[in-house]
Each structure stands twice: as C-alpha cells, then as structure tokens.
C-alpha positions as CSV (number, residue, x, y, z in Angstrom):
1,X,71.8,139.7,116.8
2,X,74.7,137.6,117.2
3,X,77.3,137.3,114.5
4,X,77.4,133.6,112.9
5,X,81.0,132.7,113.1
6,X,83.0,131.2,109.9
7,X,84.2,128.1,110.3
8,X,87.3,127.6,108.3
9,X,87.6,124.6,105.9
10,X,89.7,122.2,105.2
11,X,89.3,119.8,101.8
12,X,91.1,116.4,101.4
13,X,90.1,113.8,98.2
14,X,88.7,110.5,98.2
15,X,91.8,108.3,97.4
16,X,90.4,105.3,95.5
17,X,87.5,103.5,94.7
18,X,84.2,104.6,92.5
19,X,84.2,108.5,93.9
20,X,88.4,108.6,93.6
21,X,89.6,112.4,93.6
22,X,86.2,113.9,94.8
23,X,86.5,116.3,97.5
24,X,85.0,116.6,100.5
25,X,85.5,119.2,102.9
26,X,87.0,118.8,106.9
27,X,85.7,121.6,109.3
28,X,88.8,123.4,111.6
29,X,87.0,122.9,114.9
30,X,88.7,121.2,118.2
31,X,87.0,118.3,118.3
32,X,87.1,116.8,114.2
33,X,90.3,115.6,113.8
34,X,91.1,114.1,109.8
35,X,92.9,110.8,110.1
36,X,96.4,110.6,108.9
37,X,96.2,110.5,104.9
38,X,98.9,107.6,105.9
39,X,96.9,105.7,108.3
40,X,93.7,105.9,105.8
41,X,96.1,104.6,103.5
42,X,97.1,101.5,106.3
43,X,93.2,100.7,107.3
44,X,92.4,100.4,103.7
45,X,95.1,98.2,102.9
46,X,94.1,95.9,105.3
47,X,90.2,95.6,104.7
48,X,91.0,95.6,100.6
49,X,88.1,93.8,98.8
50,X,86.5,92.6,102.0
51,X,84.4,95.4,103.0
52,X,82.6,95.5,99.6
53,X,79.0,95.2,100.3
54,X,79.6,95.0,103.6
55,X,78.2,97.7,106.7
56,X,80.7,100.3,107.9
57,X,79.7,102.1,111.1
58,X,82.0,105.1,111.8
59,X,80.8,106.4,115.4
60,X,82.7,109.5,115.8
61,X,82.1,111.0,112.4
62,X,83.0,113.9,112.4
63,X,83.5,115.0,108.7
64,X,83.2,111.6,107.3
65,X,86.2,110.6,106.0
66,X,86.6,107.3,106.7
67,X,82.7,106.5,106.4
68,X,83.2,108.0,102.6
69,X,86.2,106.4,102.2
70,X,84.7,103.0,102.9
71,X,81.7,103.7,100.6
72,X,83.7,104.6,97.5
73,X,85.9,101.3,98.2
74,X,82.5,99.8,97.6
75,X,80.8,99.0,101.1
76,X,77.1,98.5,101.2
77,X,75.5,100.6,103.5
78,X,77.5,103.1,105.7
79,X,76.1,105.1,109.0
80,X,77.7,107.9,110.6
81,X,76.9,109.4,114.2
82,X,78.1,113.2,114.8
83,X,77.2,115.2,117.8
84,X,78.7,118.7,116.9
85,X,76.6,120.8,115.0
86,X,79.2,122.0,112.1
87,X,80.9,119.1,111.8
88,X,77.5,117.4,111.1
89,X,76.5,120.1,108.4
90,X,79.7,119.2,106.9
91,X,79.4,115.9,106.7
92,X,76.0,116.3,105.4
93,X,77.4,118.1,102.2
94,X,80.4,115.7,101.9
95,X,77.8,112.9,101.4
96,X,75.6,115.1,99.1
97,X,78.7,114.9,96.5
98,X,78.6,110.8,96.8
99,X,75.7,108.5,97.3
100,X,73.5,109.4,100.0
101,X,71.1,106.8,98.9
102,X,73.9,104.6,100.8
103,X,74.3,106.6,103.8
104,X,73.0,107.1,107.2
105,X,73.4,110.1,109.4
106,X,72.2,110.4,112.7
107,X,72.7,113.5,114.8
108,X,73.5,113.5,118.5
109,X,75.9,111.8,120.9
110,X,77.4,108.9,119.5
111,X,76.9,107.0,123.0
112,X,73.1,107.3,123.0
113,X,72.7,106.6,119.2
114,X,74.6,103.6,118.7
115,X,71.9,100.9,120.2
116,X,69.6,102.5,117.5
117,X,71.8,102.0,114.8
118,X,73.5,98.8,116.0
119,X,69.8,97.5,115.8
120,X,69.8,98.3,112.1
121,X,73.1,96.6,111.1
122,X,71.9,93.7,113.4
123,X,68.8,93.4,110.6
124,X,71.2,93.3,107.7
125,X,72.1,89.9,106.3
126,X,75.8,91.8,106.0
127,X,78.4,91.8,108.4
128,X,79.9,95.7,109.3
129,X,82.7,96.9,110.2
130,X,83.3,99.1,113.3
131,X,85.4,102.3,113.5
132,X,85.5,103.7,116.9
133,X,87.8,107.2,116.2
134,X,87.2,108.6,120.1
135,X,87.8,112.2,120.1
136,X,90.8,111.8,122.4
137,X,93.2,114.7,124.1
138,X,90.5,117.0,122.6
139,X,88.2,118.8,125.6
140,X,87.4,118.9,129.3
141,X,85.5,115.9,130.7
142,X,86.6,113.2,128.1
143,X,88.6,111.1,130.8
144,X,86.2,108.5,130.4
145,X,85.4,108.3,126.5
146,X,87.7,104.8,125.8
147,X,85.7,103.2,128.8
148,X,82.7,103.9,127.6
149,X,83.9,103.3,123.8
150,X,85.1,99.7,125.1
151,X,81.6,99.2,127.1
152,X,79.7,100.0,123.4
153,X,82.4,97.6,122.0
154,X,80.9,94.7,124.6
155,X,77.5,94.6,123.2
156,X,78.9,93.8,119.7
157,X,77.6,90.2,118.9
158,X,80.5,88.3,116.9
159,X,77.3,87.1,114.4
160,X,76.9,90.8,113.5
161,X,80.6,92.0,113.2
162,X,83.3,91.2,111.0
163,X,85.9,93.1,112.6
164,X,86.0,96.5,114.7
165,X,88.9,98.6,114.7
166,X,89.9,101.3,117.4
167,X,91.9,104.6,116.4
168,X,93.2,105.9,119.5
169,X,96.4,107.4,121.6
170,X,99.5,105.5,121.0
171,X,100.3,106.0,124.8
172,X,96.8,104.1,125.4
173,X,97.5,100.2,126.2
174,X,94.1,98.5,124.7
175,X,93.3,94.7,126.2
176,X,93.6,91.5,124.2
177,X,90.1,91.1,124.4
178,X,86.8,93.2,124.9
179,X,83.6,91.3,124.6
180,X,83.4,88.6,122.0
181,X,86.7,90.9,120.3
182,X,90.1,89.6,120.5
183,X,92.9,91.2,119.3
184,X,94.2,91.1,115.9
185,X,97.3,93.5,115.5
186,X,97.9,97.0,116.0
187,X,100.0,99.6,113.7
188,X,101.3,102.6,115.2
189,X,101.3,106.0,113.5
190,X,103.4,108.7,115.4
191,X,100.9,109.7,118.0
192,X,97.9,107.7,117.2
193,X,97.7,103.8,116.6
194,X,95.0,102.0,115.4
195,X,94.0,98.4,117.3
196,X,92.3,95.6,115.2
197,X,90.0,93.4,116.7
198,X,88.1,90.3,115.4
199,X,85.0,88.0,116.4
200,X,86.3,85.4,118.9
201,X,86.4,81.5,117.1
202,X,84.3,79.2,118.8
C-alpha cells in the first residue's frame, strides 16, 4: 500500500470585508502559487465597492484566495475551477469556513470547464468579473497556457463582463485588445503584473 504523502500548508487571512481575519489555508505544491499579499491589496483597491453583488470567476483557483477574497468584499456569486487534486480539497475546506451557499467549485481543467460555467454567469442578470491567474513558469508543457487563456478571453461577450483582469509574467507583453477587451492599465509587481481589461464602448 502506498504511503499518502503530507502536503505541507500554508495559512494566509482574509484581509477585509464580512469574513476579515478568517483563515484559509494555501497548499505547498508547484503549481498553486498565493498572490502577492500586496497585489491582493492593489486588485482590491481598484474593484472597491463595485464588485458587490457582482459574479467573480477565478479560473485557475487553486486555493481560492482571490475567489474568497472577492466574496467577503461582498460579491454575489463566486465560481472557482481547479484541476489539481489537493489544491482542490483545499479549497474546498477554505470555502467550508465562509459561505459556500455563494460558491461554486468545479473540478477539472479550467480550459474544458469554463464554457460550462461561462454559460451560468451568462444567465445571471449580474455582470462578473474575470480573474485569469495562469499557472505560469510552473511545469513542462505550459508553453501555450496565455494563448489559450487569451482564446477563453475571446468568447467573453462585453454584455456579460464588467471587466477581466489577467495576472501574469511581467516579462509577458499582453495586446491592447483581445476580443471585445481593450486595455485598461496594467500595475507591475516585481515579477508578476497584473493587466486590466474592459468591455469595448460601442
């Protein structure tokens, strides 16, 4: 019988909002990477008051923490897509300790789930929010993830979206536009930036 391995465990708080100070857990594995407690810090900044009751969609989950995040700031309805089997337990216990009643998890790769659950925000009289956080610089055979992330990014209808933003390498040079998306701004954070992109104005 094979021994079952111990992940080690990382915790980080909620920093504001109705669950502020909770604590949710982070797995150590290679490809969940937390977000900068800094760059949290930025997004939310920028979204303030406008994502309450809104969707947010975080499509590379992993533990959760800007999904959760977004919830305790007051967002509506928020959906998470993992494919890695820990990081996915995790994140099921993270939400456990909030609201699950607000929550959606779906298991799998992000890439095959998202028409599913873009087809459940597209039946909501909210707009959502978009977090693409590819797992970048992490394993073999991700050359193509921010091609394919942009290509999920295309099918977004403007009527559906209120913004989508894209955490990736600062070394990465993202387009002014993809789809109906045009670029916002962009702040930079050491090695990772994150883009901002908004429906196009007819």
């Amino acid at each position: 019988m094979r021994k079952k391995v111990k992940i080690k465990v990382f915790t980080t708080q909620i920093a504001s909002g109705e669950f502020k100070g909770k604590v949710i857990e982070i797995p150590d594995i290679q490809t969940t990477r937390s977000s900068k407690g800094i760059l949290k810090e930025s997004l939310f900044n920028t979204l303030q008051f406008d994502i309450i009751d809104k969707n947010f969609v975080e499509v590379f989950s992993g533990s959760g923490s800007i999904g959760l995040e977004a919830l305790s700031r007051g967002a509506g309805a928020c959906y998470f897509m993992e494919y890695n089997q820990t990081a996915f337990r995790v994140l099921e216990s993270n939400i456990r300790k909030l609201d699950p009643s607000r929550c959606q998890l779906f298991f799998g790769d992000s890439f095959e789930k998202f028409a599913l659950v873009y087809s459940m925000v597209k039946s909501s009289p909210h707009k959502t929010y978009f977090y693409f956080d590819p797992p970048f610089s992490t394993r073999d055979g991700m050359d193509e993830i921010y091609d394919k992330s942009l290509a999920l990014i295309e099918t977004i209808a403007p009527e559906v979206c209120e913004m989508v933003i894209v955490e990736h390498m600062s070394s990465l040079e993202m387009p002014e536009s993809i789809g109906a998306m045009e670029f916002v701004k962009r702040k930079k954070f050491g090695r990772s930036t994150m883009s901002y992109y908004r429906p196009k104005e007819c």
